[in-house]
C-alpha positions in Angstrom: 0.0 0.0 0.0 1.4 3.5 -0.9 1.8 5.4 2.1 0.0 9.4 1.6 3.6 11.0 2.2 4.6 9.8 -1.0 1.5 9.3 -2.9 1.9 12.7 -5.0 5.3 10.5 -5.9 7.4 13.2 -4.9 10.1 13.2 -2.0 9.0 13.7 1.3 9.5 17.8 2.8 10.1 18.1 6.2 6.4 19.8 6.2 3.1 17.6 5.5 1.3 17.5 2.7 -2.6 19.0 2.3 -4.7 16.8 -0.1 -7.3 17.4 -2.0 -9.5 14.3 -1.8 -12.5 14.4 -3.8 -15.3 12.1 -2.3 -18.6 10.5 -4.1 -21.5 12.7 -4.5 -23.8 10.1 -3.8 -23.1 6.2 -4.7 -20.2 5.6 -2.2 -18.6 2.9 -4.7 -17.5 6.0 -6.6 -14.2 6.7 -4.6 -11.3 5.9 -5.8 -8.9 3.3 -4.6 -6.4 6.7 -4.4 -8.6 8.4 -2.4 -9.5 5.8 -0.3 -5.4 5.1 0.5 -4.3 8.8 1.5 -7.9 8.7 3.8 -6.3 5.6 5.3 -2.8 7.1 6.1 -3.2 11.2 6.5 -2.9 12.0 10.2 -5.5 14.1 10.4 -9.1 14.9 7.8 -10.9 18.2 7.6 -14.6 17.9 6.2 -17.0 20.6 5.3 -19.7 18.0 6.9 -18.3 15.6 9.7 -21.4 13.6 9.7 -21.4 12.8 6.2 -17.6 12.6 6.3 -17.9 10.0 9.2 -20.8 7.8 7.1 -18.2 7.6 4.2 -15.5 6.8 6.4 -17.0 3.9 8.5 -18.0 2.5 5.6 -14.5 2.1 4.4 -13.3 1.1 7.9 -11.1 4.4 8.0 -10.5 5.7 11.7 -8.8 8.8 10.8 -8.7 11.6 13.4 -12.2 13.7 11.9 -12.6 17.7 12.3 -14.5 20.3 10.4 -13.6 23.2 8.1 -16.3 24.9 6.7 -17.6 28.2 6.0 -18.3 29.3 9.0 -14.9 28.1 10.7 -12.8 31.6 10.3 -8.8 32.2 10.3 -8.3 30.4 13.2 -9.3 27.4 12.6 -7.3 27.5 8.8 -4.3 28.8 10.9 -4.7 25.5 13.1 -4.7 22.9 10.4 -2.4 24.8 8.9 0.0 24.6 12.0 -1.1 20.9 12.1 0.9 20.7 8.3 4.2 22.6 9.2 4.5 20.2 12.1 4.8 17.4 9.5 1.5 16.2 9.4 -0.4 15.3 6.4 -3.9 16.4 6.1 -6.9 15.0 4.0 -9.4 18.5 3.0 -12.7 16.7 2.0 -16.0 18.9 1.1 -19.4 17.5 1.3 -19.1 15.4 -2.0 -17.1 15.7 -5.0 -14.4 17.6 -5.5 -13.2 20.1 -2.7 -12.5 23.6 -3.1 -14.9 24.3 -6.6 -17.6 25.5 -5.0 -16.8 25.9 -0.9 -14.8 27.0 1.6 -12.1 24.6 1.1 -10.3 26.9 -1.4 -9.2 29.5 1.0 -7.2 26.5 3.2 -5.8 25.9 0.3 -4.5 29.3 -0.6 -3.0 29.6 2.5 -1.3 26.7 2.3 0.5 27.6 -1.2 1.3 30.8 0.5 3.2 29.2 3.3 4.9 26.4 0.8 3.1 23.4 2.0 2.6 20.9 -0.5 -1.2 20.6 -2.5 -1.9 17.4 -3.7 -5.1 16.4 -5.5 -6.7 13.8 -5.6 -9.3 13.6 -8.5 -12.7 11.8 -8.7 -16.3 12.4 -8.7 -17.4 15.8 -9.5 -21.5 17.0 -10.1 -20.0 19.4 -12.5 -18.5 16.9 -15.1 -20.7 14.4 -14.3 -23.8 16.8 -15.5 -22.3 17.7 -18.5 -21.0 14.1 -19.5 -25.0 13.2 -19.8 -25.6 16.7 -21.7 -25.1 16.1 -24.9 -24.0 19.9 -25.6 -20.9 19.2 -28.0 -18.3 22.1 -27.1 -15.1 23.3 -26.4 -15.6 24.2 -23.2 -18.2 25.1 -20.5 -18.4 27.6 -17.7 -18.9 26.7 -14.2 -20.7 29.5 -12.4 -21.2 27.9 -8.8 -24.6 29.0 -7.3 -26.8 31.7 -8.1 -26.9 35.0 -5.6 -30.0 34.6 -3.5 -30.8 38.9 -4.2 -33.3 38.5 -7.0 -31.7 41.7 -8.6 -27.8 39.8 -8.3 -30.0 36.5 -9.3 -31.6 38.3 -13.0 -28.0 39.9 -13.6 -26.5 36.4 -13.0 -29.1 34.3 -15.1 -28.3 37.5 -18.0 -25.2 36.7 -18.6 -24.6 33.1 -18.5 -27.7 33.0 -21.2 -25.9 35.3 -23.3 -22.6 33.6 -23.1 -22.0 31.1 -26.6 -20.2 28.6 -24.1 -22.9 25.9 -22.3 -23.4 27.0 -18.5 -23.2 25.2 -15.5 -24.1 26.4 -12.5 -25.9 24.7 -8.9 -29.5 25.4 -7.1 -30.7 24.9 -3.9 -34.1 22.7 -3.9 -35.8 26.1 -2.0 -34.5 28.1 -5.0 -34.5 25.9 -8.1 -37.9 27.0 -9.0 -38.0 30.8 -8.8 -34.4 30.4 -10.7 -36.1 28.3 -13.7 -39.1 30.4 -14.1 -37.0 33.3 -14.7 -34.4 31.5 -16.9 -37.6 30.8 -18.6 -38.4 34.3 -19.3 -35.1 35.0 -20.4 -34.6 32.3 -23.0 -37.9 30.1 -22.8 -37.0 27.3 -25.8 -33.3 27.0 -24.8 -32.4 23.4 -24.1 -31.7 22.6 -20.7 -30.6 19.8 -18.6 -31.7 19.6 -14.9 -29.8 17.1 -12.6 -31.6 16.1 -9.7 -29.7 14.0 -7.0 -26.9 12.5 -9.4 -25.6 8.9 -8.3 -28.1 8.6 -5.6 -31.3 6.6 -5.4 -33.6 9.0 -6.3 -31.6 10.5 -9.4 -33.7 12.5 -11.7 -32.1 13.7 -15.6 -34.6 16.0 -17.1 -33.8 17.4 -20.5 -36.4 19.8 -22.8 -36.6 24.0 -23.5 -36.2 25.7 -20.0 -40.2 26.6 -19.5 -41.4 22.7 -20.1 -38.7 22.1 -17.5 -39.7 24.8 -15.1 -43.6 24.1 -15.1 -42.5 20.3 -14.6 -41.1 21.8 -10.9 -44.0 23.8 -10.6 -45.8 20.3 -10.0 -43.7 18.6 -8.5 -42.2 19.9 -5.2 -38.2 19.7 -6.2 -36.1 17.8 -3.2 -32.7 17.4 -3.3 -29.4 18.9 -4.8 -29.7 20.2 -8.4 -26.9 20.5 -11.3 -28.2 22.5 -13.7 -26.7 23.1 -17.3 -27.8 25.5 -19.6 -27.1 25.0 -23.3 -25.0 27.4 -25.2 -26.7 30.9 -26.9 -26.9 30.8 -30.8 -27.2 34.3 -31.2 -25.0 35.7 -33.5 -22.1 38.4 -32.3 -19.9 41.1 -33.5 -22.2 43.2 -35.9 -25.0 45.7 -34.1 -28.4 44.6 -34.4 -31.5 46.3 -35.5 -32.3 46.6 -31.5 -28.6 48.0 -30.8 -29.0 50.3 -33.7 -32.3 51.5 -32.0 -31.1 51.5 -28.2 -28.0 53.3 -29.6 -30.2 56.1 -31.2 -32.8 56.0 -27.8 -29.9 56.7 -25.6 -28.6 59.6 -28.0 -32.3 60.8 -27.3 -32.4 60.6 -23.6 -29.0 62.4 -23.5 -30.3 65.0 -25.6 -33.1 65.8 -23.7 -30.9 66.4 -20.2 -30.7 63.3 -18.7 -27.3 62.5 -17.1 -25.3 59.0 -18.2 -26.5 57.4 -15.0 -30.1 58.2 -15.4 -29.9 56.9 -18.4 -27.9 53.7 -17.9 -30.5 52.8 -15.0 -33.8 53.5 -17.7 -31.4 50.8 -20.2 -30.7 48.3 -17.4 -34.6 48.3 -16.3 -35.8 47.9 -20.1 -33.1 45.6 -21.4 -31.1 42.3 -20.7 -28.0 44.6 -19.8 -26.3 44.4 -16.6 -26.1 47.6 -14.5 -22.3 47.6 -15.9 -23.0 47.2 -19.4 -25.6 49.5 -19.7 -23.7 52.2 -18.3 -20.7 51.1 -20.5 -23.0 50.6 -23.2 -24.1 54.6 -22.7 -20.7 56.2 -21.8 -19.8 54.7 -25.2 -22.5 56.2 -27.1 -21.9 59.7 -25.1 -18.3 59.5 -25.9 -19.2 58.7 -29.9 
């Protein structure tokens, strides 16, 4: 068996070694036989969720020394584990499922541990993210990964803006108390866009729903969503570079508004409420007409 102080298969530092041990988002067969070696042998594993940690690692037979890191955990606690390291230690970081530091805390520990020269290690496996868009079937050369919408419904509209306009597919998380009010109003923003919803991936109850964004938001509507969501949102096909009729118009509207005394801001606020700009863009969008 490979011990975890050499399992990057480099030499051994007089400091530990953080690694980055992604875990099964559901179906615990899905660890590897990597991860499940350095979770035998670290001295020490942080977890964003002890509970779930400690269900994963019973069921392995692990007794490794458990404590949480999570969001709410602060400095001191990332200046503890990262004392832990510089005494020699090696330390497992573990998030709730899948791969640690993509969407959590777990990124920060590892920040400070680069800044301090202890060594990162990861150790790849399951992920929502790559799982979701394996089962797409949204052929591209690449994909955004947005993390979680912002639960202010302005923040939410400016968010769901941009990753509909964007020509690469979109894949971003929801909350099962959120997924609806998100859908309805991707829905307004590109109703007919293909969309895959993944509900609970690897678990029992896993739910792959794929159709335009309203047939899969009315679908929610009657029936109460449970669970964690994976969401990915197929690519825009709107064509770029040249203005459009509408930017042609909205070019000549804000020349109008200008004209008639409004200031810039005024009028990038009147553009932001009447158009799929951001608050940004449409004041962009107007200092570059004023500036014409």
């Amino acid at each position: 068996m490979v011990d975890a102080k050499s399992a990057g298969n480099k030499e051994d530092s007089q400091a530990g070694t953080l690694y980055v041990v992604a875990t099964p988002i559901g179906n615990l067969q899905d660890i590897t036989l990597r991860a499940l070696e350095v979770l035998r042998s670290v001295d020490l594993v942080v977890a964003e969720d002890t509970r779930r940690t400690r269900k994963l690692l019973a069921h392995y037979e692990i007794h490794a020394p458990l404590e949480s890191y999570h969001g709410d955990s602060g400095p001191r606690k990332a200046q503890r584990i990262l004392r832990t390291l510089q005494q020699g230690k090696s330390v497992a970081l573990l998030c709730d499922s899948g791969t640690p530091a993509v969407s959590d805390p777990g990124a920060e520990l590892v920040a400070l541990c680069h800044q301090n020269d202890i060594k990162v290690i990861p150790i790849p496996g399951p992920s929502a993210v790559t799982a979701a868009f394996s089962v797409a079937g949204m052929s591209s050369a690449g994909f955004i990964f947005a993390g979680y919408p912002p639960r202010k419904d302005s923040e939410r509209h400016q968010f769901l803006q941009e990753i509909a306009r964007d020509s690469r597919p979109a894949i971003f998380y929801e909350s099962p108390q959120r997924v609806v009010a998100t859908l309805q109003e991707l829905g307004q923003i590109c109703p007919q866009r293909r969309i895959l919803v993944a509900r609970e991936l690897t678990k029992l109850h896993e739910e792959l729903l794929w159709g335009a964004v309203e047939e899969v938001a009315a679908h929610f509507i009657s029936v109460a969503p449970r669970g964690e969501f994976t969401i990915v949102l197929a690519p825009s096909t709107e064509p770029t570079g040249q203005p459009t009729v509408e930017e042609e118009q909205l070019e000549q509207a804000v020349k109008d508004m200008l004209a008639a005394g409004l200031t810039a801001r005024d009028t990038a606020h009147i553009i932001e409420l009447l158009t799929p700009l951001s608050r940004n863009e449409a004041y962009n969008f107007v200092q570059q007409v004023y500036n014409s």
